[in-house]
PDB file of N, CA, C and O in Angstrom:
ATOM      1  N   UNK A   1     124.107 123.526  93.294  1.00  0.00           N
ATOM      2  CA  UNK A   1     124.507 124.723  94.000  1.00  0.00           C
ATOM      3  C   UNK A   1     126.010 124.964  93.823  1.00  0.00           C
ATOM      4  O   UNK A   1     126.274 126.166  93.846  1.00  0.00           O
ATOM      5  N   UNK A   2     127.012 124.208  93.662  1.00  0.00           N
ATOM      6  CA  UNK A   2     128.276 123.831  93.407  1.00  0.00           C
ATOM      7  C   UNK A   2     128.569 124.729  91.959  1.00  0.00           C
ATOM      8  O   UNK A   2     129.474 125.546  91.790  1.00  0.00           O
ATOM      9  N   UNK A   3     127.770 124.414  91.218  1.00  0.00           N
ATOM     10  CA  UNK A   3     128.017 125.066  89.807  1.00  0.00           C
ATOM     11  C   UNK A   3     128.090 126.240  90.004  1.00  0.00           C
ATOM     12  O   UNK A   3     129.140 126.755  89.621  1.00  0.00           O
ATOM     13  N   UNK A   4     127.037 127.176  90.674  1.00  0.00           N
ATOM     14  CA  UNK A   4     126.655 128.276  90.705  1.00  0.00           C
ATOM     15  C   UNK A   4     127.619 129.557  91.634  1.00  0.00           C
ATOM     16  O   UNK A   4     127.699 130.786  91.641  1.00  0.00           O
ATOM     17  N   UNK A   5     128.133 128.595  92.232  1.00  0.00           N
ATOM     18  CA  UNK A   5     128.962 128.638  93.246  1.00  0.00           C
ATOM     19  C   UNK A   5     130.324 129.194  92.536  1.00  0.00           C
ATOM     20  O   UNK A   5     130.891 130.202  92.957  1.00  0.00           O
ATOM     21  N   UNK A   6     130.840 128.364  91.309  1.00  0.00           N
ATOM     22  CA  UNK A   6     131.376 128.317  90.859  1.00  0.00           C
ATOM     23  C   UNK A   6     131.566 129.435  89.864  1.00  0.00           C
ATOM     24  O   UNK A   6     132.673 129.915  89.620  1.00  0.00           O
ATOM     25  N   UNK A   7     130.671 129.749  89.415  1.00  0.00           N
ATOM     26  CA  UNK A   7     130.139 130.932  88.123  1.00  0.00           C
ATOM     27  C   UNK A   7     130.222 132.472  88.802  1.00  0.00           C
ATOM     28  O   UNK A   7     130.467 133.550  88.261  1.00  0.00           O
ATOM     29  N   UNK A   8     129.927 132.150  90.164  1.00  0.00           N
ATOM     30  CA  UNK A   8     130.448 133.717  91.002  1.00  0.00           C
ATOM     31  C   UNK A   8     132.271 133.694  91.133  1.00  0.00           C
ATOM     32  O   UNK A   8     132.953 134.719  91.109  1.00  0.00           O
ATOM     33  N   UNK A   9     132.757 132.457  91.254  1.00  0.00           N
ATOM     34  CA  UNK A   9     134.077 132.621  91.699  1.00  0.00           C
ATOM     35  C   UNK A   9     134.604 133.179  90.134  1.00  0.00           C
ATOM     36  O   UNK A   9     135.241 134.225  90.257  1.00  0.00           O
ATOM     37  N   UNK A  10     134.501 132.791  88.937  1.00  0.00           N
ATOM     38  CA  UNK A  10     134.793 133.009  87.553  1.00  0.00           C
ATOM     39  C   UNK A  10     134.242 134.298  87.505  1.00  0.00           C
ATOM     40  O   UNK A  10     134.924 135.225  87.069  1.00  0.00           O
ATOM     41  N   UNK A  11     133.053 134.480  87.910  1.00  0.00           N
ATOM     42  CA  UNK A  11     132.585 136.548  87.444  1.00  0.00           C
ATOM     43  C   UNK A  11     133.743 137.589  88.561  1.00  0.00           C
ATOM     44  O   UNK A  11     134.050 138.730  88.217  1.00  0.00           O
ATOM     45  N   UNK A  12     134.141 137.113  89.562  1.00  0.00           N
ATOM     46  CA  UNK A  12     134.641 137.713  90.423  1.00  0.00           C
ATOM     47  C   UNK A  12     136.502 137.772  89.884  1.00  0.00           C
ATOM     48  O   UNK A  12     137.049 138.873  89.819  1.00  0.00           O
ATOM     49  N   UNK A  13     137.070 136.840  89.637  1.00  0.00           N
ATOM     50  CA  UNK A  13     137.982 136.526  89.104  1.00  0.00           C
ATOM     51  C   UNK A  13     138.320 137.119  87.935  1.00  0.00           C
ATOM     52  O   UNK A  13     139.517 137.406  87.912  1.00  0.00           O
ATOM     53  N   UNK A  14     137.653 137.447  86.838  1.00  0.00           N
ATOM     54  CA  UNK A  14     137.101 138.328  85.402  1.00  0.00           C
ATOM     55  C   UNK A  14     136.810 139.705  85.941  1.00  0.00           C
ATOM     56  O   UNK A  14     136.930 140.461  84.977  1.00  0.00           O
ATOM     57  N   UNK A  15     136.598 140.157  86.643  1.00  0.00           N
ATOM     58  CA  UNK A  15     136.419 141.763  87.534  1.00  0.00           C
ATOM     59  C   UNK A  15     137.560 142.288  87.698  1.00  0.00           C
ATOM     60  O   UNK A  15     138.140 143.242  87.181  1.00  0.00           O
ATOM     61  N   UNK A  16     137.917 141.240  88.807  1.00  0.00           N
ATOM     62  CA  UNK A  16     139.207 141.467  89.279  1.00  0.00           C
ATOM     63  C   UNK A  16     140.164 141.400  88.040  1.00  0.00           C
ATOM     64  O   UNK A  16     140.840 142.419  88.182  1.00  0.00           O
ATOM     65  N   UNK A  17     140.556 140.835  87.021  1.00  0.00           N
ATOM     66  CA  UNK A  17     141.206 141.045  86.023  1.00  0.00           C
ATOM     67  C   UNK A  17     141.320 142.260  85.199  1.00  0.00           C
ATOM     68  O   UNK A  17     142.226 143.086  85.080  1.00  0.00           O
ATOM     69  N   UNK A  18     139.532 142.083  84.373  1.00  0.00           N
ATOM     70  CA  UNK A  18     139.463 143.566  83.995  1.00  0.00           C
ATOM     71  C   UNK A  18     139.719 144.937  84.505  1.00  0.00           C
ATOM     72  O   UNK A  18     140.310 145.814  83.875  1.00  0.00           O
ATOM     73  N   UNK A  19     139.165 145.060  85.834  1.00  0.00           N
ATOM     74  CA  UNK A  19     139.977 146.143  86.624  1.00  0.00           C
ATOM     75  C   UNK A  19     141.471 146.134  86.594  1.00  0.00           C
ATOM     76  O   UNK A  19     141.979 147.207  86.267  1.00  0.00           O
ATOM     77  N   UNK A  20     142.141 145.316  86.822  1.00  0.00           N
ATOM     78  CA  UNK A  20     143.248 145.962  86.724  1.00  0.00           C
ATOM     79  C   UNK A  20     144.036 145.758  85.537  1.00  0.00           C
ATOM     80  O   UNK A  20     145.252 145.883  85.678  1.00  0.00           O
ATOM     81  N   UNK A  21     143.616 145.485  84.455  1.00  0.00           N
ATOM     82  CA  UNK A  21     143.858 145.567  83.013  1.00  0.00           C
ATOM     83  C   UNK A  21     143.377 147.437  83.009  1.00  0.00           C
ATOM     84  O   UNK A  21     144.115 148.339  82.613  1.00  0.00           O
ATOM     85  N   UNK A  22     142.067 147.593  83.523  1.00  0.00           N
ATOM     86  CA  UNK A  22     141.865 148.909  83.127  1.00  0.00           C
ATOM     87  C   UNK A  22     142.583 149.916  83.848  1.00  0.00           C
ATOM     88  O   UNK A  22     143.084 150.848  83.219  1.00  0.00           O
ATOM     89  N   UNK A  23     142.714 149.828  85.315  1.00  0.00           N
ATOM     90  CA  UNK A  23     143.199 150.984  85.907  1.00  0.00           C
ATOM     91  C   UNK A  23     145.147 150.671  86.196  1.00  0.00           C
ATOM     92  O   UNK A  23     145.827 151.479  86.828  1.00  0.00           O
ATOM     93  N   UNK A  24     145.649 149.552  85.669  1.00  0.00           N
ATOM     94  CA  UNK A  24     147.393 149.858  85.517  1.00  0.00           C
ATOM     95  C   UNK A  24     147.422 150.208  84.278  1.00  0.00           C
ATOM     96  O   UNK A  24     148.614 150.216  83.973  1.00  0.00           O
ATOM     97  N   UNK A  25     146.628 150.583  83.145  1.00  0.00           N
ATOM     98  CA  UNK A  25     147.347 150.911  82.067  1.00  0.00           C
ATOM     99  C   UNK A  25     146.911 152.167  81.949  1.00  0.00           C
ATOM    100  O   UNK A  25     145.701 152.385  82.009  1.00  0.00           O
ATOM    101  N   UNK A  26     147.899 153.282  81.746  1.00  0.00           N
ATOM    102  CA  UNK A  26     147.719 154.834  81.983  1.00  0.00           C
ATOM    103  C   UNK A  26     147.404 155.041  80.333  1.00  0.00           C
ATOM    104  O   UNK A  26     147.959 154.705  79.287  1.00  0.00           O
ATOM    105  N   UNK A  27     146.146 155.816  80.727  1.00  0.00           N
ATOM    106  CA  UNK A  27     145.553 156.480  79.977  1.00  0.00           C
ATOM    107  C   UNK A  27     146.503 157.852  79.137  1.00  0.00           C
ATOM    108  O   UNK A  27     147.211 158.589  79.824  1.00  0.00           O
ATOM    109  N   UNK A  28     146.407 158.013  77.851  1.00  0.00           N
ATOM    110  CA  UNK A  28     146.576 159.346  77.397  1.00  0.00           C
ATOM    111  C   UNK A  28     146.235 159.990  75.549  1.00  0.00           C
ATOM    112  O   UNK A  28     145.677 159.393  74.628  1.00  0.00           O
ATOM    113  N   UNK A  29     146.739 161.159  75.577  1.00  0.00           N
ATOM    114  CA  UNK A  29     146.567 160.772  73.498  1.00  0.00           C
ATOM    115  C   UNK A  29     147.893 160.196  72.866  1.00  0.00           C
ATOM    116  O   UNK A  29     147.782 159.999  71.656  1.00  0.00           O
ATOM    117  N   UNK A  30     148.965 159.921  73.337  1.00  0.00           N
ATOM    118  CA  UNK A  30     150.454 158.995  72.976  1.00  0.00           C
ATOM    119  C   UNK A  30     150.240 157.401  73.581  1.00  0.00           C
ATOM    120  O   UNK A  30     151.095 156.520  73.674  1.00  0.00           O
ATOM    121  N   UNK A  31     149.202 157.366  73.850  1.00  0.00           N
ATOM    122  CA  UNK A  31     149.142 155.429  74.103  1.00  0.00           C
ATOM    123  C   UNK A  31     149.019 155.038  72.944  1.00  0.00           C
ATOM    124  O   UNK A  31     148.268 155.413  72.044  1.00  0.00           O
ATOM    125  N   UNK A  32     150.159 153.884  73.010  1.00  0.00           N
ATOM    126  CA  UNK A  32     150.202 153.061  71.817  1.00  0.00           C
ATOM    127  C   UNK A  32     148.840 152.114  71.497  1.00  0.00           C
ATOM    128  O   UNK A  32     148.102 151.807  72.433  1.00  0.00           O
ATOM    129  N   UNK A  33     148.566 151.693  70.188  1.00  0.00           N
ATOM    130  CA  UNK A  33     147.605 150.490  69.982  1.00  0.00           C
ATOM    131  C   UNK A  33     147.464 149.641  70.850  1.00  0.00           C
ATOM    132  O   UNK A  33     146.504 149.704  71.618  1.00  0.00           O
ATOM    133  N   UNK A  34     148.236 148.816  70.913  1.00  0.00           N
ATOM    134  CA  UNK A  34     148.308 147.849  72.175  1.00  0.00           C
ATOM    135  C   UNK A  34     148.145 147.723  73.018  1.00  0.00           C
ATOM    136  O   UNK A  34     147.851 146.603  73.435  1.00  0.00           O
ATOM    137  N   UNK A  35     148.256 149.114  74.056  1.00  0.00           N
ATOM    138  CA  UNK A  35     147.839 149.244  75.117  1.00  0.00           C
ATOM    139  C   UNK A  35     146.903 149.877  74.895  1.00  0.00           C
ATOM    140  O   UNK A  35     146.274 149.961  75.950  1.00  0.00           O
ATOM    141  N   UNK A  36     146.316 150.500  73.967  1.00  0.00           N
ATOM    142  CA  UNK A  36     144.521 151.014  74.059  1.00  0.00           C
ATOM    143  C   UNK A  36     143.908 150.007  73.581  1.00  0.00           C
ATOM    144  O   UNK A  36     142.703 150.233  73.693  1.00  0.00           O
ATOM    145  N   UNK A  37     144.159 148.633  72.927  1.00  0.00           N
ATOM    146  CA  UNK A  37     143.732 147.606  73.222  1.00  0.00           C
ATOM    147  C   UNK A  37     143.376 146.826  74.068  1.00  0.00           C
ATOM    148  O   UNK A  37     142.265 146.311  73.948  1.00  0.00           O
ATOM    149  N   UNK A  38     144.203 146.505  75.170  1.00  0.00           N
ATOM    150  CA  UNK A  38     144.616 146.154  76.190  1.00  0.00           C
ATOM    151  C   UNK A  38     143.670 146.412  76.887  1.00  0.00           C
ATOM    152  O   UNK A  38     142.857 145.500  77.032  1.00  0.00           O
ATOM    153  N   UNK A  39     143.343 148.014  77.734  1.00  0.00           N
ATOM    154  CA  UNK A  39     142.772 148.456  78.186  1.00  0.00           C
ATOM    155  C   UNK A  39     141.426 148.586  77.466  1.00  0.00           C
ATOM    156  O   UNK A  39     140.779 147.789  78.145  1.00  0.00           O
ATOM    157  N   UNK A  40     140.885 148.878  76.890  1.00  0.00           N
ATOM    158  CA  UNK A  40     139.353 148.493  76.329  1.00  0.00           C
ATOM    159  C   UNK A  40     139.140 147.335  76.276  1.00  0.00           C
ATOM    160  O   UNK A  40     137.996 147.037  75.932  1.00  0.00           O
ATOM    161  N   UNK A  41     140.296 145.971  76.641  1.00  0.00           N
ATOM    162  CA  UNK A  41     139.987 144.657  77.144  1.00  0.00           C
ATOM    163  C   UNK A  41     139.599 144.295  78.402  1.00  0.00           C
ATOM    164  O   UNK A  41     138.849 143.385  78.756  1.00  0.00           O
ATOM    165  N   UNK A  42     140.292 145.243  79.139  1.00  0.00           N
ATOM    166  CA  UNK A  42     140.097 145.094  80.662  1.00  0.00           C
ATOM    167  C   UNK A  42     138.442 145.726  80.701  1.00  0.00           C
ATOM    168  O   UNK A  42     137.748 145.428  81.673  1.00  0.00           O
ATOM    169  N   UNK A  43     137.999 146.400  79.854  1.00  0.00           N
ATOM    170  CA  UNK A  43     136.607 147.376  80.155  1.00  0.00           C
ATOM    171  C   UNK A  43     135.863 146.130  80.251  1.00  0.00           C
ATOM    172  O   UNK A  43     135.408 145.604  81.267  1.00  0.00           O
ATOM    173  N   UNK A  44     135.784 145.589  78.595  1.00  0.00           N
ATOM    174  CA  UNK A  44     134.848 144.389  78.292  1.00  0.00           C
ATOM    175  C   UNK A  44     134.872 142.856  78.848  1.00  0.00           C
ATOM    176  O   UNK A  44     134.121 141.889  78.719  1.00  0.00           O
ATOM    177  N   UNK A  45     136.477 143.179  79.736  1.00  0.00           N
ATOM    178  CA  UNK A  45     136.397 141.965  80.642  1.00  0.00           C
ATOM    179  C   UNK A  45     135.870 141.976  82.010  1.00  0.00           C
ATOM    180  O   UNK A  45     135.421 141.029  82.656  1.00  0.00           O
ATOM    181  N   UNK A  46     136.021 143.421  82.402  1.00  0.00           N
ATOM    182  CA  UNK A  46     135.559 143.713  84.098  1.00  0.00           C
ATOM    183  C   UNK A  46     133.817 143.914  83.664  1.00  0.00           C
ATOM    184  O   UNK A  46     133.084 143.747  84.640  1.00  0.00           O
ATOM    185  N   UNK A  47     133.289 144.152  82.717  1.00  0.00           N
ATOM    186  CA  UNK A  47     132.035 144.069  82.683  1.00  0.00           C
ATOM    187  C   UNK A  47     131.327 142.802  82.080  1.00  0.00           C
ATOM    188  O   UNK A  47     130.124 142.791  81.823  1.00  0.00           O
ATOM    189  N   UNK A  48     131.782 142.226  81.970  1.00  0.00           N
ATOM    190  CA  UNK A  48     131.282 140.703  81.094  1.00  0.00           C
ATOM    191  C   UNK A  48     131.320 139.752  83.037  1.00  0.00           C
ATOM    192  O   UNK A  48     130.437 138.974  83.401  1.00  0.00           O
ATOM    193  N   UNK A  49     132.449 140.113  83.831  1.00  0.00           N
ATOM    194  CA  UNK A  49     132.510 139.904  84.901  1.00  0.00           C
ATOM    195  C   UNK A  49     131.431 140.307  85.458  1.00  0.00           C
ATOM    196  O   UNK A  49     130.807 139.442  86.072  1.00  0.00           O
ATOM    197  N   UNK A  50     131.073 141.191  85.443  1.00  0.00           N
ATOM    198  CA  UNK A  50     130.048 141.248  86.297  1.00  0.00           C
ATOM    199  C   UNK A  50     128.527 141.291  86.454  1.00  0.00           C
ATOM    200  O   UNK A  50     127.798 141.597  87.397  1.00  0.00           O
ATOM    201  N   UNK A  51     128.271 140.822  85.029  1.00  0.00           N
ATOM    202  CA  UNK A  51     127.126 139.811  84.186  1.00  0.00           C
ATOM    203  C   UNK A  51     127.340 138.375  84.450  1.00  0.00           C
ATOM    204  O   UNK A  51     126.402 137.578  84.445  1.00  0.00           O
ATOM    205  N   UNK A  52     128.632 138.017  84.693  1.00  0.00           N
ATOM    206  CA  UNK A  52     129.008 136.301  85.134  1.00  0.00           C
ATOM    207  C   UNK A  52     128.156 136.897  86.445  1.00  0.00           C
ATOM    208  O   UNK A  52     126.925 136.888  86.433  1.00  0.00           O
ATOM    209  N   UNK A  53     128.844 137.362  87.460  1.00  0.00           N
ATOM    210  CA  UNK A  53     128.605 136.866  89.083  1.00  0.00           C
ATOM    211  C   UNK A  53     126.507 137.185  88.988  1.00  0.00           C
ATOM    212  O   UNK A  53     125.745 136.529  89.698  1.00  0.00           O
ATOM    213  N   UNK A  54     126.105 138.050  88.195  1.00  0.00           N
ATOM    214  CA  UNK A  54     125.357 138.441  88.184  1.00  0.00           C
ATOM    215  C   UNK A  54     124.056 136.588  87.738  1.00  0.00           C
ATOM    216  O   UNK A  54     123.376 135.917  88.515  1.00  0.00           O
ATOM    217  N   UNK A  55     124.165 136.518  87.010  1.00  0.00           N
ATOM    218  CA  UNK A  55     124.037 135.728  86.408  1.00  0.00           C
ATOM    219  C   UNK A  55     124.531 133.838  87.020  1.00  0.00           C
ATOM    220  O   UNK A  55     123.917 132.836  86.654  1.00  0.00           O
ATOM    221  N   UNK A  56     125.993 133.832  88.172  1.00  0.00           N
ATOM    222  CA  UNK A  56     125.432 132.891  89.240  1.00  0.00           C
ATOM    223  C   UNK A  56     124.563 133.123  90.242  1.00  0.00           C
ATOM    224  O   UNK A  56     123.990 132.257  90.903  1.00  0.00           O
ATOM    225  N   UNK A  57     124.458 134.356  90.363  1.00  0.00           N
ATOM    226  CA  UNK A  57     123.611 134.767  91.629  1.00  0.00           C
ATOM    227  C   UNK A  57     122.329 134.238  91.524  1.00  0.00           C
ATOM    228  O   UNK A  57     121.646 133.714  92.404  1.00  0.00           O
ATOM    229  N   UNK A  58     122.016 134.480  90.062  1.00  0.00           N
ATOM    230  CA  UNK A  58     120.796 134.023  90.130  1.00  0.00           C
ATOM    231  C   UNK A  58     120.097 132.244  90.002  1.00  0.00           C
ATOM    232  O   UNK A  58     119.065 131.662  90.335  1.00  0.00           O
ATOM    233  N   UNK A  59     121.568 131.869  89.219  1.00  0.00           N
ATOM    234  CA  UNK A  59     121.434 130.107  89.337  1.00  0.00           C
ATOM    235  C   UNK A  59     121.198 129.899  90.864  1.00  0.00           C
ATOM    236  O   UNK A  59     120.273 129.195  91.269  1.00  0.00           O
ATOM    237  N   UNK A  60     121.950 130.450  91.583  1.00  0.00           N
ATOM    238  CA  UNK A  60     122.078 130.242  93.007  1.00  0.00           C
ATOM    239  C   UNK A  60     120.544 130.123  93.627  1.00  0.00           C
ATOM    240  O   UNK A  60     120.165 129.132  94.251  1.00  0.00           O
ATOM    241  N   UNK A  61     119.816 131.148  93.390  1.00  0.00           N
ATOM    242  CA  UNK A  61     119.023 131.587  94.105  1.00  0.00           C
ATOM    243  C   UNK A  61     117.874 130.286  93.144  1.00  0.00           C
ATOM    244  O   UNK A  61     117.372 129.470  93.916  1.00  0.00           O
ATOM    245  N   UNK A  62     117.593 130.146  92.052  1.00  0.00           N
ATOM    246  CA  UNK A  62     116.795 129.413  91.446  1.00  0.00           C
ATOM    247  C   UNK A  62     117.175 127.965  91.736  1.00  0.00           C
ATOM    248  O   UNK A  62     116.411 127.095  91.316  1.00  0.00           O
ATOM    249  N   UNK A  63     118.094 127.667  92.300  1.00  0.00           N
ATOM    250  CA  UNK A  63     118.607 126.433  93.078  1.00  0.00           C
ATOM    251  C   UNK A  63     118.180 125.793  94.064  1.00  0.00           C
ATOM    252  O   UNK A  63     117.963 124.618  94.361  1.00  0.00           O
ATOM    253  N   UNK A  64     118.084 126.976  94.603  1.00  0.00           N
ATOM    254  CA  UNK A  64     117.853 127.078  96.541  1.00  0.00           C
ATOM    255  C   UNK A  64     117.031 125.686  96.269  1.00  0.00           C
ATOM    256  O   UNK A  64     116.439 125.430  95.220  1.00  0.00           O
ATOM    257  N   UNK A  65     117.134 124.619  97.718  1.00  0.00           N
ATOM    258  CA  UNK A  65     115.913 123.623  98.138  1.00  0.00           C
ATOM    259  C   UNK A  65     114.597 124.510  98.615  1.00  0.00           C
ATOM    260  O   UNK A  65     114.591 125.341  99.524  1.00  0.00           O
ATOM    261  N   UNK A  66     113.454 124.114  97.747  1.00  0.00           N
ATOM    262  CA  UNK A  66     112.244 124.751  98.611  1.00  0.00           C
ATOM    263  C   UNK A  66     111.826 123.887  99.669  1.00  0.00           C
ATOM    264  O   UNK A  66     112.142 122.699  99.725  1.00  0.00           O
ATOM    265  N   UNK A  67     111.126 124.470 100.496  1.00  0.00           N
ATOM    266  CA  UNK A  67     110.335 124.015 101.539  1.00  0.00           C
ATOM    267  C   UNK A  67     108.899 123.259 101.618  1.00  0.00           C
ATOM    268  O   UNK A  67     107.772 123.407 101.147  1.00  0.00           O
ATOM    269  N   UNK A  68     109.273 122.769 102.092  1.00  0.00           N
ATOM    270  CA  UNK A  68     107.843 121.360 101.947  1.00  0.00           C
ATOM    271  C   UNK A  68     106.592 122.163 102.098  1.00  0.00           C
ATOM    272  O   UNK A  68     106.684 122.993 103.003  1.00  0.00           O
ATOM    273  N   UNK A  69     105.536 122.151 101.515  1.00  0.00           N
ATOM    274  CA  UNK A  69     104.336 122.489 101.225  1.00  0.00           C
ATOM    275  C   UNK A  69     103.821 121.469 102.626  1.00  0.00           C
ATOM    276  O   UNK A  69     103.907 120.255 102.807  1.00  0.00           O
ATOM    277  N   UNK A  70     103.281 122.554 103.452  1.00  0.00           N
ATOM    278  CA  UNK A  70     102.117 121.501 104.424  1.00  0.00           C
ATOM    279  C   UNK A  70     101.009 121.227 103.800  1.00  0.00           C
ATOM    280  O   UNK A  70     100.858 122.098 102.943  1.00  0.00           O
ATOM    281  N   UNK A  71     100.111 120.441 103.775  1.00  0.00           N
ATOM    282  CA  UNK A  71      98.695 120.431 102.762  1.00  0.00           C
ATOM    283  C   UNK A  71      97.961 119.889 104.155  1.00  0.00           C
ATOM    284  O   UNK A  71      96.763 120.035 103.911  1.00  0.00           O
ATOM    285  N   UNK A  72      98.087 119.337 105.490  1.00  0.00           N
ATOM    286  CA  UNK A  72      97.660 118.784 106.629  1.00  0.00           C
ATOM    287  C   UNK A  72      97.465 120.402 107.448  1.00  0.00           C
ATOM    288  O   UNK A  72      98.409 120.957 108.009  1.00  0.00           O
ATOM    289  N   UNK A  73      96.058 120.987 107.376  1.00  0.00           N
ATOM    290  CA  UNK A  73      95.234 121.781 107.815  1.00  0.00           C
ATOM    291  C   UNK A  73      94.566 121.333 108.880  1.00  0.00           C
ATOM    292  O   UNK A  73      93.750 122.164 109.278  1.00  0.00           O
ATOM    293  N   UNK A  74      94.596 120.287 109.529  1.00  0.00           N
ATOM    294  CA  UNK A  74      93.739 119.521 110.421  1.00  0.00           C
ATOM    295  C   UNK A  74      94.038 120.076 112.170  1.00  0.00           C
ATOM    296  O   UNK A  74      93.268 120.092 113.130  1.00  0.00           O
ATOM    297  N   UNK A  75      96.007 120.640 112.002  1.00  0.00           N
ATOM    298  CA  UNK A  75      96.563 120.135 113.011  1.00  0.00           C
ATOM    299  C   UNK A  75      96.958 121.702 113.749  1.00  0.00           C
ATOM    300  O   UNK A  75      97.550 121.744 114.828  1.00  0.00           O
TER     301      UNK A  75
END
């Protein structure tokens, strides 16, 4: 559960990056290479982010302890 745990803090962390890779670098038709680099990094990083958290969520949940099966019908 620790791992998984872990894989949301990294998708969340990668969001938070890409976002603001994408929305501090001002958009226009005079942006240099670099920064239209930059920013189409932040796209493919805030969305790769949020395939990570996506993706612990579900370790998480396929983790979970199940619950003991009663098979004693008697009682």
């Amino acid at each position: 559960m620790k791992n998984s745990v872990l894989v949301i803090v990294v998708g969340i962390f990668m969001t938070v990056i890409g976002t603001s890779l994408f929305y501090t670098i001002q958009g226009g038709s005079q942006i240099e290479t670099l920064f239209r680099m930059l920013k189409h990094t932040g796209t493919f990083v805030g969305l790769l982010g949020i395939g990570v958290i996506f993706a612990g969520f579900l370790l998480y949940v396929i983790n979970r302890s199940q619950p003991e099966i009663n098979n004693n019908f008697d009682t």
